[in-house]
C-alpha positions in Angstrom: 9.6 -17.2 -5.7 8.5 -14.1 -7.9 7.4 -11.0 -6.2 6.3 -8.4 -8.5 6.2 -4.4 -7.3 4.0 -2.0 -9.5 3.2 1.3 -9.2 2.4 5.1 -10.4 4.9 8.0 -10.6 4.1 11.3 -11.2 7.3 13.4 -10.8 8.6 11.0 -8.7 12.7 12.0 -9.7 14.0 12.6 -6.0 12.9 9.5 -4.9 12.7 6.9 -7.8 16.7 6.1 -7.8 16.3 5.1 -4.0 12.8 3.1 -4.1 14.2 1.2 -7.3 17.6 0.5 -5.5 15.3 -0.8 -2.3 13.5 -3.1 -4.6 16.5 -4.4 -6.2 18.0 -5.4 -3.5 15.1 -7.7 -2.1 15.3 -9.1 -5.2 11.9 -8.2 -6.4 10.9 -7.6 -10.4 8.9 -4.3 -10.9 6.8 -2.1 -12.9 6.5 1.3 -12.8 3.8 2.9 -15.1 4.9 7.0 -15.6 1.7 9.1 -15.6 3.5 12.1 -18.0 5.8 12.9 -15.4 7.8 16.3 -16.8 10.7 16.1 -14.0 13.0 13.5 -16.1 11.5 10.6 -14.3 10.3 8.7 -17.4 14.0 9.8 -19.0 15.8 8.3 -15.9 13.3 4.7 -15.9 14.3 4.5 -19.6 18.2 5.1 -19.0 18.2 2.7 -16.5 16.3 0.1 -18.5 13.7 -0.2 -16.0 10.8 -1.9 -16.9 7.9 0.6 -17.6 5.3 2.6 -19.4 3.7 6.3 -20.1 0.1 6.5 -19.5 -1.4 9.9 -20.1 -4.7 10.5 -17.9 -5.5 14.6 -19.2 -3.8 16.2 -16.3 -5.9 14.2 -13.5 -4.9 12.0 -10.4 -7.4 9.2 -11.5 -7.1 6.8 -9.4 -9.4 4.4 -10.9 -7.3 4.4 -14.1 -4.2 3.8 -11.7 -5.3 0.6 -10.2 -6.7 -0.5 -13.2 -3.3 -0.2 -14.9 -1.5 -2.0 -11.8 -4.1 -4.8 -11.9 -3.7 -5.7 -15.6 -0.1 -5.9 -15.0 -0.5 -7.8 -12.3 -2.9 -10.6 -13.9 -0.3 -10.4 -16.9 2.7 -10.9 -15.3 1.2 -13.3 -12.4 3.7 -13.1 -10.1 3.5 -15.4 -6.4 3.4 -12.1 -4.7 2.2 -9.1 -5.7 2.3 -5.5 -4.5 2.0 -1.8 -5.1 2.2 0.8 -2.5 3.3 4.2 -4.2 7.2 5.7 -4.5 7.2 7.2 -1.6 6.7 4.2 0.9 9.2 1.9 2.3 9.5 -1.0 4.7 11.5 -2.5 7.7 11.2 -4.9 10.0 12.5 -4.2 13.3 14.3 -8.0 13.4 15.9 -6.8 11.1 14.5 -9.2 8.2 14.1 -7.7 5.0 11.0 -7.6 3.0 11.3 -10.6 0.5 12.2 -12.7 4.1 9.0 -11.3 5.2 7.0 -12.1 2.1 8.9 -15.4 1.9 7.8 -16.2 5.8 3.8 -15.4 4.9 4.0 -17.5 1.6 5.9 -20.8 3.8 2.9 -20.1 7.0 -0.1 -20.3 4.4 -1.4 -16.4 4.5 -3.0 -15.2 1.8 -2.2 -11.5 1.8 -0.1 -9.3 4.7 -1.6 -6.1 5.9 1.4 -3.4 5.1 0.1 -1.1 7.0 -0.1 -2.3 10.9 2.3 0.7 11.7 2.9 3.7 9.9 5.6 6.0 10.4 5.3 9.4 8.9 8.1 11.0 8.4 8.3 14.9 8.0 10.1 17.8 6.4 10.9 20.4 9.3 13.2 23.1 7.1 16.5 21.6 7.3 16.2 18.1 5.3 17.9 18.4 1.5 16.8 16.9 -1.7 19.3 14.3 -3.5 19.5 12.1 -0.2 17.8 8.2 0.4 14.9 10.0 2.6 15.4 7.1 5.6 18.9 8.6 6.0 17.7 12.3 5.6 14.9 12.7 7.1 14.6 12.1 11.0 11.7 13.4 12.3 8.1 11.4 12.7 5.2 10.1 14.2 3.3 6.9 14.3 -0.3 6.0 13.5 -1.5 2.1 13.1 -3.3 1.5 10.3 -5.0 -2.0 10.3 -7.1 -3.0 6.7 -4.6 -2.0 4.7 -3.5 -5.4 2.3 -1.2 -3.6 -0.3 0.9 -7.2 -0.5 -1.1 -10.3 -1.2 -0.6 -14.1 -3.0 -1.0 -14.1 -6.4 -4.9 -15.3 -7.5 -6.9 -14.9 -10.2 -10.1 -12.8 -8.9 -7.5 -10.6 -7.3 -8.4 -6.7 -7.4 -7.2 -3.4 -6.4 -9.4 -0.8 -4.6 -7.9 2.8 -4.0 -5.6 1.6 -1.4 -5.9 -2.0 -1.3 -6.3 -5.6 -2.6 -9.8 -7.1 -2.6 -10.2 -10.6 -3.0 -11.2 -13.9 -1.3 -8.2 -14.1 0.9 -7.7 -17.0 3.3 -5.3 -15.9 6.2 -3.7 -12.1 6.8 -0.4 -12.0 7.9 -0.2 -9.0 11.3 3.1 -8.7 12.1 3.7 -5.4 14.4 7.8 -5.9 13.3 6.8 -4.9 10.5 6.4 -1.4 9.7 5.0 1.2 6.7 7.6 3.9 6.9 5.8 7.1 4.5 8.2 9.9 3.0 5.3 12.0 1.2 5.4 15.2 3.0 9.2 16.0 2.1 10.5 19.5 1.2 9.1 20.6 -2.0 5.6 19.3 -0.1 3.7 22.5 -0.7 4.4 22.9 -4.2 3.7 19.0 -5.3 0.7 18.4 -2.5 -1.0 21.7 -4.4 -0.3 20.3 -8.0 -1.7 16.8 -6.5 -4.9 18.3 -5.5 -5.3 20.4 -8.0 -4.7 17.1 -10.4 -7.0 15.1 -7.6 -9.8 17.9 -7.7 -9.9 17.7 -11.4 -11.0 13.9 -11.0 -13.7 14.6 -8.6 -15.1 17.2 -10.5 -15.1 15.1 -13.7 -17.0 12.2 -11.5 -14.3 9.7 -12.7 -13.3 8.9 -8.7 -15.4 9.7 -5.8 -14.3 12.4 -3.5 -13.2 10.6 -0.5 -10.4 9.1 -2.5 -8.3 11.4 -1.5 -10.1 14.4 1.0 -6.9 14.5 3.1 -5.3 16.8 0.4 -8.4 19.5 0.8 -7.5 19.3 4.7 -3.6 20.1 3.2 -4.7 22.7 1.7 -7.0 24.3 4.5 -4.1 23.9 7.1 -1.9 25.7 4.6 1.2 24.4 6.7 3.8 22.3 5.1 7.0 23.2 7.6 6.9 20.9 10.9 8.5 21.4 13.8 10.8 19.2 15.2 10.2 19.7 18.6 6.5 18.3 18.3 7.9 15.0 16.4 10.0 11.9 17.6 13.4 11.7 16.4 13.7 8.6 14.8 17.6 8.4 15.9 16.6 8.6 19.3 15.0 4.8 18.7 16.0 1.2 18.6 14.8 1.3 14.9 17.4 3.7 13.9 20.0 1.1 13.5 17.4 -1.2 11.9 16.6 1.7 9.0 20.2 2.2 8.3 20.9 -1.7 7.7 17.6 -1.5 5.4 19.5 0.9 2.7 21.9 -1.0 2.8 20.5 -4.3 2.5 17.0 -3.7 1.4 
């Protein structure tokens, strides 16, 4: 069974050898489409042979020129599976299954799509975490939120389409599995300088009416808040949990 990944990277360097390493090792093709990145990450996609291209959207996070990208890719490619949350997301299951078994399990039970997002863990930079480290082994500290209409995997089908965050399309049955868990490594320790280039990049969409503003008003409250340090002692420490052992077997074995 083919599962294709595809996604968007824009200065995406600390992360992209450890998300493509995780996708390898489910055994999943992917596609990464490099939006003028200036941080060697198209240099480092092309060393590595990875299958990819440069799209150049004038300095804007235009989301509606993302998707579109990802979704001709998609209908070219045709995959049985196809997904495309961003660089900065991983999964695990806490049975310790790893995400092809997952997709494999949905495709044998009939579901059309999975919602990847039943449980998010948001994970945190709190001033001691270090760049040049897979972030599920560096950085520890988190809290939990469910999110439940998020279908970022889904079945291959022809009238499939991707909205913002999600695949629209005539599914029949959605996969819920509360094993299986979103784990989100955005807020890392370059945060304030990247999240204030991504607004300012996001803001320049809005203002040129190309995406509507709620795509994305959780940056403006980034940038009110002004705080991009967390402190531990407010989070969970995710090596204080069951999972821990779970997320260490994941780099290892997707």
């Amino acid at each position: 069974m083919r599962i294709l990944w595809t996604f968007c990277v824009y200065n995406e360097i600390e992360l992209l050898p450890f998300k493509i390493d995780y996708i390898k090792k489910n055994d999943i093709d992917c596609y990464v489409f490099d939006n003028m990145s200036t941080d060697g990450s198209w240099e480092w996609l092309q060393k590595k042979k990875i299958p990819s291209e440069r799209f150049d959207s004038d300095g804007m996070f235009n989301l509606r020129l993302n998707t579109k990208l990802i979704a001709k890719k998609i209908h070219e490619l045709k995959p049985d599976w196809a997904m495309f949350p961003g660089c900065d997301i991983f999964y695990v299951h806490t049975e310790n299954k790893t995400l092809r078994q997952v997709i494999e399990q949905a495709d044998r039970n009939s579901f059309g799509s999975i919602n990847s997002g039943y449980k998010t863990l948001t994970f945190y930079y709190t001033g001691i975490e270090k760049p040049g480290t897979d972030p599920r082994l560096n950085y520890m500290f988190f809290d939990s939120r469910k999110i439940i209409h998020e279908q970022c995997i889904a079945k291959y089908c022809p009238s499939l389409v991707v909205i913002a965050d999600h695949f629209k399309f005539k599914a029949g049955k959605v996969m819920r599995d509360s094993n299986f868990l979103f784990l989100h490594y955005s807020l890392r320790h370059d945060s304030e300088k990247r999240k204030r280039e991504q607004y300012l990049r996001r803001k320049k969409a809005w203002d040129s009416g190309l995406v509507p503003k709620h795509w994305g008003h959780h940056y403006e409250k980034f940038m009110k808040r002004g705080n991009f340090s967390y402190d531990s002692n407010s989070l969970s420490d995710i090596r204080k949990t069951k999972l821990w052992e779970t997320i260490k077997s994941s780099v290892v074995n997707g």
